[in-house]
C-alpha positions in Angstrom: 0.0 0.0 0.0 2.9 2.6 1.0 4.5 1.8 -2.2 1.8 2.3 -4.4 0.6 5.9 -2.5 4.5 6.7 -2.9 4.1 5.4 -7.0 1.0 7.4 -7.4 2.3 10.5 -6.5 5.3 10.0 -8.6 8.3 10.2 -5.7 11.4 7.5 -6.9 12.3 5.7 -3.4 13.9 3.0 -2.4 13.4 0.1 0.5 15.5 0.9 3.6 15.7 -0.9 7.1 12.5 -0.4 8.7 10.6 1.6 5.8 11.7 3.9 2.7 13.6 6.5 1.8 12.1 9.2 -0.9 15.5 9.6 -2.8 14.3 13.1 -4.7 13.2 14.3 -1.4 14.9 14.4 1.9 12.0 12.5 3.1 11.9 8.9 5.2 8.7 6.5 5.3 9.1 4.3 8.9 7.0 1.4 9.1 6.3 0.0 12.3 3.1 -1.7 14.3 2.2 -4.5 16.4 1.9 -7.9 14.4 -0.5 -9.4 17.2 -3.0 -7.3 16.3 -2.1 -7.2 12.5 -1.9 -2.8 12.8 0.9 -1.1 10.5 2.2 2.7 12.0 3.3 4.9 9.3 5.6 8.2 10.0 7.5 10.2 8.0 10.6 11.4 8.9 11.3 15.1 7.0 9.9 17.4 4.6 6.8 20.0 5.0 3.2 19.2 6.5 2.0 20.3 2.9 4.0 17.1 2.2 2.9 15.2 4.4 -0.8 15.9 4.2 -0.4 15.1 0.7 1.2 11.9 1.5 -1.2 11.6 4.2 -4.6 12.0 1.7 -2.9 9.4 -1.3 -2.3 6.9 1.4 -5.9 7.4 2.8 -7.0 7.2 -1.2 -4.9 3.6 -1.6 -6.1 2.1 1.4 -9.8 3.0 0.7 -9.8 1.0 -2.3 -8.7 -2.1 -0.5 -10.4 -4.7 1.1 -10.1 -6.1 4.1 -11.3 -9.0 5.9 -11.4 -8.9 10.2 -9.2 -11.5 11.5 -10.6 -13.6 14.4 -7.2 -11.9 16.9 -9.3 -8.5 17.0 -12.7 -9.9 17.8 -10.9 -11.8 20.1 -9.1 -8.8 21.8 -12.4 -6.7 21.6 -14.0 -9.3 23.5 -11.5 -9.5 26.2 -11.0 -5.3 26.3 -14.9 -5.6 26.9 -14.6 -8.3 29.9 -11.8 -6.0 31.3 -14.4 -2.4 31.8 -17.3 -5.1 32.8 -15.3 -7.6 35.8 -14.8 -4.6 38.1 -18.2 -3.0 37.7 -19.7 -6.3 38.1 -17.5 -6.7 41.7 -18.5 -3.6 42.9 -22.1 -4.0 42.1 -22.9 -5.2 46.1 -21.3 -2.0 46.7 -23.1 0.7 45.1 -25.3 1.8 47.7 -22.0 2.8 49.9 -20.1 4.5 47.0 -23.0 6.6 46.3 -23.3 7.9 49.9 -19.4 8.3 49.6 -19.7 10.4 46.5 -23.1 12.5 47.7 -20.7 13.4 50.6 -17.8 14.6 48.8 -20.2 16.8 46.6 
């Protein structure tokens, strides 16, 4: 996807450790993320913001005309994200009526 936004808007780069590097530009493309959860970061390193919302707006373009399919990792993670807000409200339901005194008498 990075190379094609890069193609599309006509910059000649070439593949460097960890990303690319813009050779007509002094401009570096870092790719990063955390493979668990199959997520990609993208920064660039140099040049303007003009340049970078440009970049910014082509990558947005590429990646809006792909597909992509959820993989069962996230729904897994959403599910245990979910358990994680629920398990403490769920212990301190006994204890509601006390917390709510507690907080009238702060206020």
């Amino acid at each position: 996807m990075i190379r094609s936004a890069l193609e599309a808007m006509g910059w000649r780069y070439k593949p460097v450790g960890g990303g690319y590097r813009v050779t007509d530009l002094d401009v570096t493309v870092r790719v990063g993320g955390f493979s668990m959860l199959r997520n990609v970061s993208v920064r660039l390193a140099g040049g303007s913001k003009v340049l970078a919302r440009k970049f910014a707006g082509q990558l947005a373009r590429t990646l809006g005309r792909t597909e992509a399919q959820t993989h069962p990792m996230a729904v897994a993670m959403l599910l245990v994200a979910t358990v994680m807000m629920v398990a403490p409200l769920a212990l301190m339901a006994r204890r509601v009526p006390e917390l709510v005194r507690l907080l009238a008498d702060i206020w």
